[in-house]
Backbone bond lengths (Angstrom), bond angles and torsions (degrees), N, CA, C in turn:
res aa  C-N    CA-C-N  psi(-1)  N-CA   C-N-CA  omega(-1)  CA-C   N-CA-C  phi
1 X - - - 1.459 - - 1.521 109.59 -
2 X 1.066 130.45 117.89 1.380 149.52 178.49 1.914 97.63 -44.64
3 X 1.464 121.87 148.15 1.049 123.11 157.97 1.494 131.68 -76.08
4 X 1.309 129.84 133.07 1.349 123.32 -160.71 1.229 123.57 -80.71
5 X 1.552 121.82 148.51 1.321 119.16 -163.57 1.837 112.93 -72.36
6 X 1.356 102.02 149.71 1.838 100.46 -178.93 1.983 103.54 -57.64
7 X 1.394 139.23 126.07 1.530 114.28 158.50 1.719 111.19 -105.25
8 X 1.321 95.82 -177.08 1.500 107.71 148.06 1.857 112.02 -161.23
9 X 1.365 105.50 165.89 1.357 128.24 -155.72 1.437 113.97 -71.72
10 X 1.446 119.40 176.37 1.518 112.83 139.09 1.049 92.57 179.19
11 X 1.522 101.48 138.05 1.442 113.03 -179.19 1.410 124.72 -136.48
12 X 1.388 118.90 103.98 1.348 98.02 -164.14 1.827 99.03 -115.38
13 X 1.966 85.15 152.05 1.528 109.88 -148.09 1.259 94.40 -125.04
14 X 1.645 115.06 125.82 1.664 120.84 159.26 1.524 92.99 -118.23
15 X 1.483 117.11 142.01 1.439 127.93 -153.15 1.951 110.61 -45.99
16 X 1.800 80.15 103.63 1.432 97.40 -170.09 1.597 115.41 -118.84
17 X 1.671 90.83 23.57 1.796 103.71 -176.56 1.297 130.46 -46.99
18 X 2.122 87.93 -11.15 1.692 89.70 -172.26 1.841 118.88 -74.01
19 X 1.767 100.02 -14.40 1.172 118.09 -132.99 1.789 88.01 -121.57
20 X 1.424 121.46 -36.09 1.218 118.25 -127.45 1.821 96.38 -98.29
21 X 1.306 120.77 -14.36 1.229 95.15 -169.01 1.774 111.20 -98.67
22 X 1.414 108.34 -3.38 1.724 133.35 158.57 1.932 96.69 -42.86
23 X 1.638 105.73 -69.31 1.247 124.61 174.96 1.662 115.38 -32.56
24 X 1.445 114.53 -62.85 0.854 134.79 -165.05 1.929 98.03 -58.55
25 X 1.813 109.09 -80.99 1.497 98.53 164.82 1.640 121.35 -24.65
26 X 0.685 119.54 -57.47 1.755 117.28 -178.47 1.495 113.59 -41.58
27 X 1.533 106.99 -39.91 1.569 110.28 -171.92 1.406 97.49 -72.66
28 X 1.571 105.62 -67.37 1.465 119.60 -149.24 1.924 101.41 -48.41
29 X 1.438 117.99 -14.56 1.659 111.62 -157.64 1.946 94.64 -126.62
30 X 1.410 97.26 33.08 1.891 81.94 170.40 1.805 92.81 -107.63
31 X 1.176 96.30 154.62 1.451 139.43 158.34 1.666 106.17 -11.02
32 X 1.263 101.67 -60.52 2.010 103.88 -175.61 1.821 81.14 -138.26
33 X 1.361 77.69 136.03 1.431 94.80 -179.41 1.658 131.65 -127.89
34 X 1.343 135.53 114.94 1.350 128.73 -124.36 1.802 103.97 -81.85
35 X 1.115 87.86 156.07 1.797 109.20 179.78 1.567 102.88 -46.67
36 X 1.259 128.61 -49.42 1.257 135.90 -176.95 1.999 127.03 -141.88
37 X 1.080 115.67 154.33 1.132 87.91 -172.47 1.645 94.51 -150.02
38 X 1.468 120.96 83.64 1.629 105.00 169.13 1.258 123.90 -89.20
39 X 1.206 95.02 149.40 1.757 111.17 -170.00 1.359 93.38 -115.71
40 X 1.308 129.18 117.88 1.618 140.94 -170.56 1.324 96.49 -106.16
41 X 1.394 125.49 119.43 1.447 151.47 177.18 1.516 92.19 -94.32
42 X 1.845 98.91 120.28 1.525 106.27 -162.49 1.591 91.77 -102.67
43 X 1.133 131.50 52.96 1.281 118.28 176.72 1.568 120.62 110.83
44 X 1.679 105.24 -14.95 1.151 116.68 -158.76 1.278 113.12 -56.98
45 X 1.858 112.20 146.33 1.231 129.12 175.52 1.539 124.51 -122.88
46 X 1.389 109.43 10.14 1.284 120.53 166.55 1.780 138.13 -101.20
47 X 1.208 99.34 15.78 0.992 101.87 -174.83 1.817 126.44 107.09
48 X 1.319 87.99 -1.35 2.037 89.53 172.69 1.483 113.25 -74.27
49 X 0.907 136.44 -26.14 1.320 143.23 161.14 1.417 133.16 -27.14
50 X 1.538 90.29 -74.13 1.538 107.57 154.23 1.585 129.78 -35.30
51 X 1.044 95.34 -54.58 1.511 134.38 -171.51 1.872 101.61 -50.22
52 X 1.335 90.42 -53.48 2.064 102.76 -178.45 1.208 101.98 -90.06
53 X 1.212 127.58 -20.72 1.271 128.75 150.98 1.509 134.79 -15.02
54 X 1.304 91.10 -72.80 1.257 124.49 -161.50 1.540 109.16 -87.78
55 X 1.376 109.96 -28.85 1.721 113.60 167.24 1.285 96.76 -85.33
56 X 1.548 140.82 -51.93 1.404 114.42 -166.25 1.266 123.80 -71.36
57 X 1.731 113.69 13.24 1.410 115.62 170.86 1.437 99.38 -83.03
58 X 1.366 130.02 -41.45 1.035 141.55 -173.59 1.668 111.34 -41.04
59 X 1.846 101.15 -66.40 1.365 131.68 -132.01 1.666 77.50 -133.34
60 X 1.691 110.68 123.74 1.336 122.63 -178.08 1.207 106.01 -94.11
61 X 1.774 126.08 -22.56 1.224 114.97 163.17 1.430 136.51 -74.38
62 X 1.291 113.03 6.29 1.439 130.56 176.63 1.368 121.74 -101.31
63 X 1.088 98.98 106.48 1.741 108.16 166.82 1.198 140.71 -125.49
64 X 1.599 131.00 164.80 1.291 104.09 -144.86 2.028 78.81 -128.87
65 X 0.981 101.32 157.16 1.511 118.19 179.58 1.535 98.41 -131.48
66 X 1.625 112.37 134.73 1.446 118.91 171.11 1.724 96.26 -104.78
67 X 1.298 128.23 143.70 1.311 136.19 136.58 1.636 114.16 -79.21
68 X 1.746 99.16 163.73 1.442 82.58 169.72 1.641 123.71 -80.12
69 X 1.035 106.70 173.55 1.828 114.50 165.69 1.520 98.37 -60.20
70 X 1.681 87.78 138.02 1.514 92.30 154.89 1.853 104.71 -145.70
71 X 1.016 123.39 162.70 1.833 118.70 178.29 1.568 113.90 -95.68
72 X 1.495 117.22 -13.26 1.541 108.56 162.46 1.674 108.93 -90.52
73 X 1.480 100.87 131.68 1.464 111.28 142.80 1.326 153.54 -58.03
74 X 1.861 140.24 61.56 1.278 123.47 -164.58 1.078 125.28 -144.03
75 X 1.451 136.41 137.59 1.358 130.47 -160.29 1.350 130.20 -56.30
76 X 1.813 111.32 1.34 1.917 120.40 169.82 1.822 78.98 -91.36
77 X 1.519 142.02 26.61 1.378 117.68 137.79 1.021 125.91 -117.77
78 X 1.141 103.93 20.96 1.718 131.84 161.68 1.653 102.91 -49.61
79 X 1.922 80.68 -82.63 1.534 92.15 177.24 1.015 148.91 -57.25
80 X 1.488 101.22 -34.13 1.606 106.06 162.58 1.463 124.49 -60.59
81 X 1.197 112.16 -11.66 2.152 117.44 172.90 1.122 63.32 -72.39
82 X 1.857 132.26 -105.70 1.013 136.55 -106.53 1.783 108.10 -57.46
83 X 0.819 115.15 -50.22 1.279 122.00 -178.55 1.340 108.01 -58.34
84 X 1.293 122.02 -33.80 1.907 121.40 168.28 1.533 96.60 -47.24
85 X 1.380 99.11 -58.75 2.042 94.65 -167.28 1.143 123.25 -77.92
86 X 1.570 120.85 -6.27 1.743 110.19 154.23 1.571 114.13 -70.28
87 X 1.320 111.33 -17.31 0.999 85.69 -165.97 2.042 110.91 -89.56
88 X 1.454 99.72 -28.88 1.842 106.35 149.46 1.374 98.62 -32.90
89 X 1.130 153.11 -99.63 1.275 159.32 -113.86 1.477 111.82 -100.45
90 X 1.589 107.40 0.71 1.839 115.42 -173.45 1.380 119.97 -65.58
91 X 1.947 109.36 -13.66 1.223 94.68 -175.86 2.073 98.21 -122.57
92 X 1.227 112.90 44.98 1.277 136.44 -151.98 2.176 91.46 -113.08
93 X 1.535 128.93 91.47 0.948 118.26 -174.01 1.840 115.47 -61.57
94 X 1.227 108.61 60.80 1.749 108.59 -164.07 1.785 89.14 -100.42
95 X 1.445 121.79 157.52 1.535 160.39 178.24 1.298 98.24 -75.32
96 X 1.288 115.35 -49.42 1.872 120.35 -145.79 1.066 109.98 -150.11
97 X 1.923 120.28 125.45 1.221 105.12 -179.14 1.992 106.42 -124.02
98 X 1.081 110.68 116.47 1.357 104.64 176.81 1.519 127.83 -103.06
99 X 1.359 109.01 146.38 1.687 132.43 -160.61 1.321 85.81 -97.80
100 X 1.481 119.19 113.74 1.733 129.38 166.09 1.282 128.07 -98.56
101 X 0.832 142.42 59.77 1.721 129.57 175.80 1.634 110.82 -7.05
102 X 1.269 116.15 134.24 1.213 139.22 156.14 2.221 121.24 -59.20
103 X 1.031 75.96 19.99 1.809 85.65 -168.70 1.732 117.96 -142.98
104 X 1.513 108.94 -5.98 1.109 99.13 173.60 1.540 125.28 -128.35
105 X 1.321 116.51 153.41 1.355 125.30 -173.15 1.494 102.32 -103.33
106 X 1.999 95.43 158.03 1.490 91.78 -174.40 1.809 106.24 -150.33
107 X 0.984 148.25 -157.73 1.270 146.05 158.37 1.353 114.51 -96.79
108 X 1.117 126.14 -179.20 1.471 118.36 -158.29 1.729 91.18 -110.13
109 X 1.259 143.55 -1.66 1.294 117.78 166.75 1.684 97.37 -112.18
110 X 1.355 122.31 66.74 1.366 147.49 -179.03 1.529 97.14 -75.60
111 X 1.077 104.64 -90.33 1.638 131.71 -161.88 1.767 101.87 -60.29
112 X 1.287 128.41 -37.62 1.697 130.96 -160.78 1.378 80.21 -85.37
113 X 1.441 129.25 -60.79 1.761 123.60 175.73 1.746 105.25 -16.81
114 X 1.385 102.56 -83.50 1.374 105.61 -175.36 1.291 125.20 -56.35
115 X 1.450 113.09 -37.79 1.703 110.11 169.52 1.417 110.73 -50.64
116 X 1.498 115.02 -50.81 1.413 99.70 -159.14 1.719 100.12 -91.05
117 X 1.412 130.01 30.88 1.503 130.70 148.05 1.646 109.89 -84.65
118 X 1.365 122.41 -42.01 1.346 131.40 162.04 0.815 137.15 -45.56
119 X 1.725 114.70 -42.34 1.712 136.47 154.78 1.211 102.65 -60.14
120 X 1.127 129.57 -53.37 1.738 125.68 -168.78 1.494 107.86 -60.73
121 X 1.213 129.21 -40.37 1.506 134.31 -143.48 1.618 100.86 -126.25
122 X 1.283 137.63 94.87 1.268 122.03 177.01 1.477 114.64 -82.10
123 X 1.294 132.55 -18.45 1.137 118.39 172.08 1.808 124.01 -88.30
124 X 1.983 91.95 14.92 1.639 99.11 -167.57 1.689 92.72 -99.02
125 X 1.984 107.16 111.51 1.028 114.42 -171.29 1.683 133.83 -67.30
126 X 2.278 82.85 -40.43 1.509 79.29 168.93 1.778 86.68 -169.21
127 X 1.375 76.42 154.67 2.217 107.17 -165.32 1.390 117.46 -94.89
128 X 1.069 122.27 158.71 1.737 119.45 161.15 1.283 94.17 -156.32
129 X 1.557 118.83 -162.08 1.172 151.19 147.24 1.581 131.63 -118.80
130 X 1.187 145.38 -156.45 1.131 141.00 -161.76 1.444 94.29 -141.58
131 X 1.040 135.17 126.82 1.498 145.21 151.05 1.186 152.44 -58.39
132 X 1.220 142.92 105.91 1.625 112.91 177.03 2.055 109.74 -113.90
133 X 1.928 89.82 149.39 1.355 66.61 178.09 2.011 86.75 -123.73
134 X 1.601 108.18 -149.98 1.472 108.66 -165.10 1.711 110.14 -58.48
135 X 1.315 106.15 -27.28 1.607 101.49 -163.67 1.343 119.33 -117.23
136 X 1.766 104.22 8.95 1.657 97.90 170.08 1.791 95.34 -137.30
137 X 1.511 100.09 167.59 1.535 117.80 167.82 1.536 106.70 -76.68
138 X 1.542 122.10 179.32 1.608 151.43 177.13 1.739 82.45 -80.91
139 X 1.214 98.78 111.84 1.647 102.77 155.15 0.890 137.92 -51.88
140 X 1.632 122.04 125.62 1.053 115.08 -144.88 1.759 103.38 -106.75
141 X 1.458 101.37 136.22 2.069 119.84 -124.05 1.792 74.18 -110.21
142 X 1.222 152.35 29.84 1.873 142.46 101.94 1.056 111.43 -44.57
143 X 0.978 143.91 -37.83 1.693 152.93 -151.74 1.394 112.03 -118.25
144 X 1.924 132.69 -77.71 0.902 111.62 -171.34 1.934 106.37 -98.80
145 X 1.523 107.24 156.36 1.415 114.22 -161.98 1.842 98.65 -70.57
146 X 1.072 118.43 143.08 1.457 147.91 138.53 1.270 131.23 -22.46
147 X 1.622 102.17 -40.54 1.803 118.52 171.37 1.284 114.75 -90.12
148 X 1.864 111.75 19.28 1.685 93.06 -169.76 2.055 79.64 -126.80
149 X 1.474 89.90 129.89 1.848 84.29 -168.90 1.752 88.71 -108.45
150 X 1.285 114.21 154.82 1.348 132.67 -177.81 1.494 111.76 -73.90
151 X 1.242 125.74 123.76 1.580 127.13 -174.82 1.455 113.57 -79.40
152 X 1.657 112.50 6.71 1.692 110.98 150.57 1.383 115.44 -25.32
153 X 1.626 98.73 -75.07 1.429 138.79 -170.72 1.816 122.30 -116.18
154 X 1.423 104.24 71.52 1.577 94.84 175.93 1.434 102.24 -90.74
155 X 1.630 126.08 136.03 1.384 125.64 166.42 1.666 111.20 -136.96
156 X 1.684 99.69 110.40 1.648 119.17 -149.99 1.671 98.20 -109.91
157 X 1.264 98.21 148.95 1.841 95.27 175.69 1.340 78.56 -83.18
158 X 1.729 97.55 148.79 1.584 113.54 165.96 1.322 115.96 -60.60
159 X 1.260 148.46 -13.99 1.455 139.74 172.67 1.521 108.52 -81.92
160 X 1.517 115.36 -2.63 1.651 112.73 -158.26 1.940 72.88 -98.05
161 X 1.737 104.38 -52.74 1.578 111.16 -150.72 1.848 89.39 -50.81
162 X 1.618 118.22 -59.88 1.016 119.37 -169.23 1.506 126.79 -50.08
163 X 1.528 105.19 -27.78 1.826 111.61 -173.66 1.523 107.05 -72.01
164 X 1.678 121.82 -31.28 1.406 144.20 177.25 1.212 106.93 -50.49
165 X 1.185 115.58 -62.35 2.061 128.36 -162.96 1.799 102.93 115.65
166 X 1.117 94.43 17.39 2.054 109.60 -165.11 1.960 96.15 42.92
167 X 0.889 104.50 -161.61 1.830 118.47 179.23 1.516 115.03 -30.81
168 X 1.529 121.70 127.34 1.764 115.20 172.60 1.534 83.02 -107.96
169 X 1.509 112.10 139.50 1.466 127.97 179.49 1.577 99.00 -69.49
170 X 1.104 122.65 124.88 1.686 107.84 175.03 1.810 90.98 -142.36
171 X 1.375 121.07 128.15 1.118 121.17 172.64 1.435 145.06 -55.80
172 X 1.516 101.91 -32.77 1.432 123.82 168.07 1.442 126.83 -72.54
173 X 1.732 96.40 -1.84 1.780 97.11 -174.91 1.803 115.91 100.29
174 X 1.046 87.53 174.13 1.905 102.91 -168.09 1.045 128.36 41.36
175 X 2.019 97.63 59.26 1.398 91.86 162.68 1.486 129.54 -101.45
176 X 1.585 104.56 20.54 1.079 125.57 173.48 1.856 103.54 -60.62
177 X 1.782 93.23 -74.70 1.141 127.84 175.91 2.252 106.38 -25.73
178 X 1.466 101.13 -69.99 1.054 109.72 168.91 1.572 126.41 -37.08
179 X 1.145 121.76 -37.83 1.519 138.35 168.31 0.651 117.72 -76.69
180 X 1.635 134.68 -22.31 1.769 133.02 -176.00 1.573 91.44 -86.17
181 X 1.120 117.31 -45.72 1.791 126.39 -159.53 1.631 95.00 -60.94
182 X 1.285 103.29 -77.77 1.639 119.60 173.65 1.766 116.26 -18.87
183 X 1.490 86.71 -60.25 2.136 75.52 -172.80 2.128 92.23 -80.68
184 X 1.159 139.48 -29.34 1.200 108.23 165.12 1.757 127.18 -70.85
185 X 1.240 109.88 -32.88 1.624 82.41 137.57 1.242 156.17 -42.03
186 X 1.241 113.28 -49.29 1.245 114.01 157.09 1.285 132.30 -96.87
187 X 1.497 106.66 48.55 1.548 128.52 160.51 1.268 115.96 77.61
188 X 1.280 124.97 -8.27 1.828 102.64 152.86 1.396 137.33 -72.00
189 X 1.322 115.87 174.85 1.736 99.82 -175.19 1.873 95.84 -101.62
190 X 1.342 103.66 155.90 1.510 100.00 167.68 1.709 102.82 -142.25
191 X 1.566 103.96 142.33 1.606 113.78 -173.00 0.990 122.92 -145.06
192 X 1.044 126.57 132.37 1.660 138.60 163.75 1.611 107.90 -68.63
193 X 1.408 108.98 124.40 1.606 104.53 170.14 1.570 107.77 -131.69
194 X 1.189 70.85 157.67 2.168 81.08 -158.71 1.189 115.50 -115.25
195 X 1.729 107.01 29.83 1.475 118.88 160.62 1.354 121.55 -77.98
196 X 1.192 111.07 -6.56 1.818 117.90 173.18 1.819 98.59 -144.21
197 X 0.907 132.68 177.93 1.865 168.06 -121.39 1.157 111.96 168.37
198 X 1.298 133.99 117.08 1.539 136.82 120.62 1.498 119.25 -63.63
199 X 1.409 98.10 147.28 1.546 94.28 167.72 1.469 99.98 -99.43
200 X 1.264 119.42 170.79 1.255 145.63 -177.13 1.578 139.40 -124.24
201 X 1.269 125.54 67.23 1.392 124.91 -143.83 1.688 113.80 -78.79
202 X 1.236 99.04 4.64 1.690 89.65 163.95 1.536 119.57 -125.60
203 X 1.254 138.46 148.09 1.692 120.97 172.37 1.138 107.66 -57.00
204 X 1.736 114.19 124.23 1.259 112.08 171.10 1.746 130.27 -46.09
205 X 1.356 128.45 135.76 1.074 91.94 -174.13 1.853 125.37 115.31
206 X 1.101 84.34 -41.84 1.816 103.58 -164.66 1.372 102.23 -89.34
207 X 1.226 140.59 -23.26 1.255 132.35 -145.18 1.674 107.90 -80.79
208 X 1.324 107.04 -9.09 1.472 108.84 163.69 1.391 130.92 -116.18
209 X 1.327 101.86 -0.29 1.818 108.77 -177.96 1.410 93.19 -179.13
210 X 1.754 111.35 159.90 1.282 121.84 -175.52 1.943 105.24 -59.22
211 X 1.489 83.47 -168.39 1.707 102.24 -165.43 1.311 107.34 -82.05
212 X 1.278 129.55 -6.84 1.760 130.06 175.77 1.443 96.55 -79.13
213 X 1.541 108.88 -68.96 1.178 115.69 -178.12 1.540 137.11 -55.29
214 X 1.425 119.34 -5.88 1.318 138.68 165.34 1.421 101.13 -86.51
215 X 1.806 133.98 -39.43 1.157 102.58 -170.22 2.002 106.56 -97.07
216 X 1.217 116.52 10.85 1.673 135.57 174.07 1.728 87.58 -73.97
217 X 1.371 122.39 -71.96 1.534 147.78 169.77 1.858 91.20 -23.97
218 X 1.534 116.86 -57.48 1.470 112.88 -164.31 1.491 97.80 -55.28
219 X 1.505 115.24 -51.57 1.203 118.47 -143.15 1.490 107.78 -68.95
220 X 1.596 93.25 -33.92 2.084 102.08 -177.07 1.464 98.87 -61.67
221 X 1.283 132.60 -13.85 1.396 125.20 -175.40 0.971 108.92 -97.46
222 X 1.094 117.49 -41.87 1.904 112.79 159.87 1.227 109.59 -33.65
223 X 1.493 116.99 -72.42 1.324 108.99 174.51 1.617 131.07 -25.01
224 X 1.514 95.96 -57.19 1.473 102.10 -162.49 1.745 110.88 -82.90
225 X 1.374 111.66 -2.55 1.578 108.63 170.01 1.507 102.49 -105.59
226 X 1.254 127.82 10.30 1.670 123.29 154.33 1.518 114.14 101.90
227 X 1.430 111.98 14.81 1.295 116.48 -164.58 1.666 98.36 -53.95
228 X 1.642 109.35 142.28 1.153 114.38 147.29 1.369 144.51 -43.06
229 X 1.805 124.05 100.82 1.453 111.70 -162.36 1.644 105.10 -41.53
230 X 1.735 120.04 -72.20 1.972 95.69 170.95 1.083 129.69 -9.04
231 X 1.721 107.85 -48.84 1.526 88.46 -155.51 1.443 89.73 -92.32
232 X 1.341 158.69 -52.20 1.164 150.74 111.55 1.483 113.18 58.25
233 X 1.953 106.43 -78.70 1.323 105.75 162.73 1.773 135.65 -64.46
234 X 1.302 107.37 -21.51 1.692 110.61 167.63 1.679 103.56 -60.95
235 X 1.311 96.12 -56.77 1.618 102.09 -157.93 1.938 91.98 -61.82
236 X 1.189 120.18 -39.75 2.100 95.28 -177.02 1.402 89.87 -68.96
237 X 1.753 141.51 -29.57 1.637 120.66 -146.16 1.799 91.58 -89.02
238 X 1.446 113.10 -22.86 1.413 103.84 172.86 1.474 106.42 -95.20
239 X 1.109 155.29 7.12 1.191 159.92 177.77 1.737 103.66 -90.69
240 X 0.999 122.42 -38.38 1.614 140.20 166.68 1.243 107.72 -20.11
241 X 1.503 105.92 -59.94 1.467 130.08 -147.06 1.740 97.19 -75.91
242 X 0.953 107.63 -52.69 1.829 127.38 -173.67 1.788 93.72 -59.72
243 X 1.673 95.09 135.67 1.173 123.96 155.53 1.452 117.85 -33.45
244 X 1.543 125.08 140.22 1.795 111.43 -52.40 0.637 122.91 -60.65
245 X 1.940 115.09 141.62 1.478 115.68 -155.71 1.685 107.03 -65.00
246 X 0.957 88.10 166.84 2.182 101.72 172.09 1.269 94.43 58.03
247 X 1.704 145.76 -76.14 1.458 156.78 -175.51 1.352 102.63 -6.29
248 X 1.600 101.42 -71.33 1.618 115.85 -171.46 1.291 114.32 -37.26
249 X 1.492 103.31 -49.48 1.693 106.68 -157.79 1.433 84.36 -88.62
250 X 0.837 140.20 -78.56 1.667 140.55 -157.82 1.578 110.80 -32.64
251 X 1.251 105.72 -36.88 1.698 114.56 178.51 1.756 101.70 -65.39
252 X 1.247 113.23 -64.05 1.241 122.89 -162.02 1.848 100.75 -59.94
253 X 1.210 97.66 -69.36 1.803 109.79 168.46 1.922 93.53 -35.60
254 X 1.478 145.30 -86.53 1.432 133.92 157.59 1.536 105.99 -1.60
255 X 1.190 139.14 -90.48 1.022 143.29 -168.51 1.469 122.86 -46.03
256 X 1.394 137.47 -43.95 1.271 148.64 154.81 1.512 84.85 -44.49
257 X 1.502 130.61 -104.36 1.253 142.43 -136.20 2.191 111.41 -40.45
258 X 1.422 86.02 -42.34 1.438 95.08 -173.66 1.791 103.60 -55.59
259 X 1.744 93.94 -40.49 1.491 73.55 -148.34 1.785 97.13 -94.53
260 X 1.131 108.88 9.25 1.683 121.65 152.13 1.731 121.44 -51.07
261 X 1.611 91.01 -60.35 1.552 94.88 175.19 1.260 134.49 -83.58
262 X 1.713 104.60 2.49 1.561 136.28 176.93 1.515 102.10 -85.40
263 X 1.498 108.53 -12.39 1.739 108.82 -150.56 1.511 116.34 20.02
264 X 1.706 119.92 58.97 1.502 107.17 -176.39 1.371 120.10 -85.54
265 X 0.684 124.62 -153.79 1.985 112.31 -145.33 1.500 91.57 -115.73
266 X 1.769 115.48 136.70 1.156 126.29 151.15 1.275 153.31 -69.62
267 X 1.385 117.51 89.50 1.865 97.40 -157.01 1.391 120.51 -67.17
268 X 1.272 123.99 11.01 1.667 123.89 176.18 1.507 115.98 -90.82
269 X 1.034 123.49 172.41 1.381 116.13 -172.96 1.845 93.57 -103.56
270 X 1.744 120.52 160.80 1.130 134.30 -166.21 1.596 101.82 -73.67
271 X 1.069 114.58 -3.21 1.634 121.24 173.84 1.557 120.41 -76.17
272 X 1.913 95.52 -57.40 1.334 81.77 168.03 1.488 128.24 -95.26
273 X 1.435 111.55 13.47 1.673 112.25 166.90 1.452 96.89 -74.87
274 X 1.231 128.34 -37.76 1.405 106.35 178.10 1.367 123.35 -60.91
275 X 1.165 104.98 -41.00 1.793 124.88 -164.04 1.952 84.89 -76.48
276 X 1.057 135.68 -31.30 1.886 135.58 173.71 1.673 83.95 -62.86
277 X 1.153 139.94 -70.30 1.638 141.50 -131.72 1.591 85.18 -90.18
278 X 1.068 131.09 -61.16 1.463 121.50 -161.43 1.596 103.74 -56.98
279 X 1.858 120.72 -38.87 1.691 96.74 176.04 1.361 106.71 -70.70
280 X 1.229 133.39 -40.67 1.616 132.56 -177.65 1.465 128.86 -33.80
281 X 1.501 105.11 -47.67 1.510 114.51 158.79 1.099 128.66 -77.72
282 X 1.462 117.10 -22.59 1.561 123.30 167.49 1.694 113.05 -61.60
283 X 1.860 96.05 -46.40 1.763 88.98 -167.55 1.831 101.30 -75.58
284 X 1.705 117.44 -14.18 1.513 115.42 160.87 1.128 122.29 -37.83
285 X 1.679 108.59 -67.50 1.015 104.84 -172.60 1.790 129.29 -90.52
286 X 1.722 109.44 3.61 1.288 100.72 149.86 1.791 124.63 -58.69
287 X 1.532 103.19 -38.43 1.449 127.20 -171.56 1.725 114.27 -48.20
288 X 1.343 107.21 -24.92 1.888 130.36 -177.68 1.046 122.02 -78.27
289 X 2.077 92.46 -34.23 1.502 92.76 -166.29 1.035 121.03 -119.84
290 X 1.646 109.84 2.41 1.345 124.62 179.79 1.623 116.60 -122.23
291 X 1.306 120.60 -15.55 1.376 130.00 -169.05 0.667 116.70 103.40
292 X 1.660 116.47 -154.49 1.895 130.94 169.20 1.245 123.49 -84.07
293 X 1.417 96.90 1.95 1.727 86.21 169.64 1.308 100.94 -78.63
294 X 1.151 144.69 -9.93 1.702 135.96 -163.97 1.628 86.05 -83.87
295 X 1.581 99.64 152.06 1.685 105.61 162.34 0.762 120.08 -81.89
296 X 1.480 145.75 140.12 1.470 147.75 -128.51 1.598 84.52 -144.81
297 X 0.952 100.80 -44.61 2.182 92.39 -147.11 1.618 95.19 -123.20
298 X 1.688 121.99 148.58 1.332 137.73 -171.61 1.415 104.24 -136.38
299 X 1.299 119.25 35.37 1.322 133.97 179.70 1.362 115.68 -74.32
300 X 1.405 117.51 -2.30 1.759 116.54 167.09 1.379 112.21 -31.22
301 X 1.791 93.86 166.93 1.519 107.53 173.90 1.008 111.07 -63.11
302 X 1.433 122.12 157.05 1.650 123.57 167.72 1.477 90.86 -143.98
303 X 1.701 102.62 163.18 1.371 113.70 -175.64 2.158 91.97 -143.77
């Protein structure tokens, strides 16, 4: 068994006190435990603060980073924590740097799982797992692809995070999404493995508006990362099927169309909308010729 790579954390937190100190146990009790771990307090006014507080008195590798306040909510302030706390940790000689959600729980041989897929695979850029939270199942991996890892939990070798530009702030969301695409563009592999689960204690998605409107929200992002109308149309005719029936897809299918006839603006560059459309028709046309075992749909979370 290969020796495991050094990591460190980052977690960025808008008042997630409800959620965060569940989170916290999970870290403090795995197996190999990272060199550093900031948790970036996005402004919070509820009490998360305290909260990292009170463990990094504990735990010397834990620290807490405040951003300033701001009164809009949006996922380019995602990135901007995250990118505050690489840069804490820039002069930190660590292998691996992983992006944590503030919301999910995990088992304690979490993190050595994924290290030692990283150790095994040098050209495997960056890892996750698959999630569940109260109101959906483990995706079911005929359908959605393997190479698209959930931005719960991204954990990237630092040469993959660094070749990327790590996180582009984009307001509308998926800059998870954006980072998985990016380093397989530029030639690493990235995978979801479904030898371990996180749970997930909030609906993905929800934390700014109900569950219609998160999957309307999916669809405008479809749009705006260049999805292929084809592939576009599989993903609402298989989206149909999923809980609530017809709703799901009709929202998401809504969401593409609007922001089609909105023509609203793409924050990716025309390189990697191509490099999005060229796997889309590829995993199509595996999908024709091979069945349902091919992955059909890339409908993961994005943030």
């Amino acid at each position: 068994m290969p020796s495991l790579p050094s990591y460190v954390l980052i977690t960025p937190a808008r008042n997630e006190a409800q959620f965060l100190e569940s989170v916290v146990q999970s870290v403090v009790t795995q197996t190999v435990l990272p060199l550093r771990w900031v948790i970036v307090s996005d402004g919070s006014t509820d009490g998360t603060d305290e909260i990292v507080q009170r463990y990094a008195a504990q735990y010397a590798w834990i620290e807490l980073l405040r951003m300033p306040e701001r009164t809009e909510r949006h996922f380019a302030g995602k990135a901007y924590a995250l990118m505050a706390g690489v840069e804490r940790v820039r002069d930190i000689p660590y292998e691996v740097i992983a992006s944590l959600d503030a919301d999910i729980t995990f088992d304690e041989g979490y993190f050595a799982y994924l290290l030692d897929k990283l150790a095994s695979d040098p050209q495997l850029g960056l890892a996750g797992t698959p999630y569940i939270d109260a109101l959906t199942e483990v995706y079911d991996y005929r359908f959605v692809s393997v190479e698209d890892v959930s931005g719960a939990c991204q954990v990237f070798r630092r040469a993959c995070f660094e070749a990327i530009g790590g996180y582009v702030p984009v307001k509308g969301g998926a800059i998870d999404t954006i980072a998985v695409l990016t380093a397989r563009m530029k030639g690493w592999k990235t995978r979801c493995f479904t030898g371990k689960v996180s749970q997930h204690h909030r609906k993905q998605g929800t934390a700014q508006c109900g569950p219609i409107r998160a999957q309307f929200n999916s669809g405008a992002r479809d749009y705006a990362l260049g999805n292929h109308p084809l592939w576009q149309l599989f993903r609402v005719a298989y989206q149909l099927t999923k809980k609530p029936l017809v709703i799901r897809g009709l929202a998401i299918g809504a969401g593409f169309s609007w922001s089609w006839m909105q023509r609203c603006n793409r924050p990716i560059s025309r390189e990697l909308i191509a490099f999005r459309r060229k796997e889309q028709m590829a995993r199509l046309g595996r999908f024709f010729v091979r069945g349902p075992q091919t992955q059909l749909d890339d409908s993961g979370p994005v943030h």
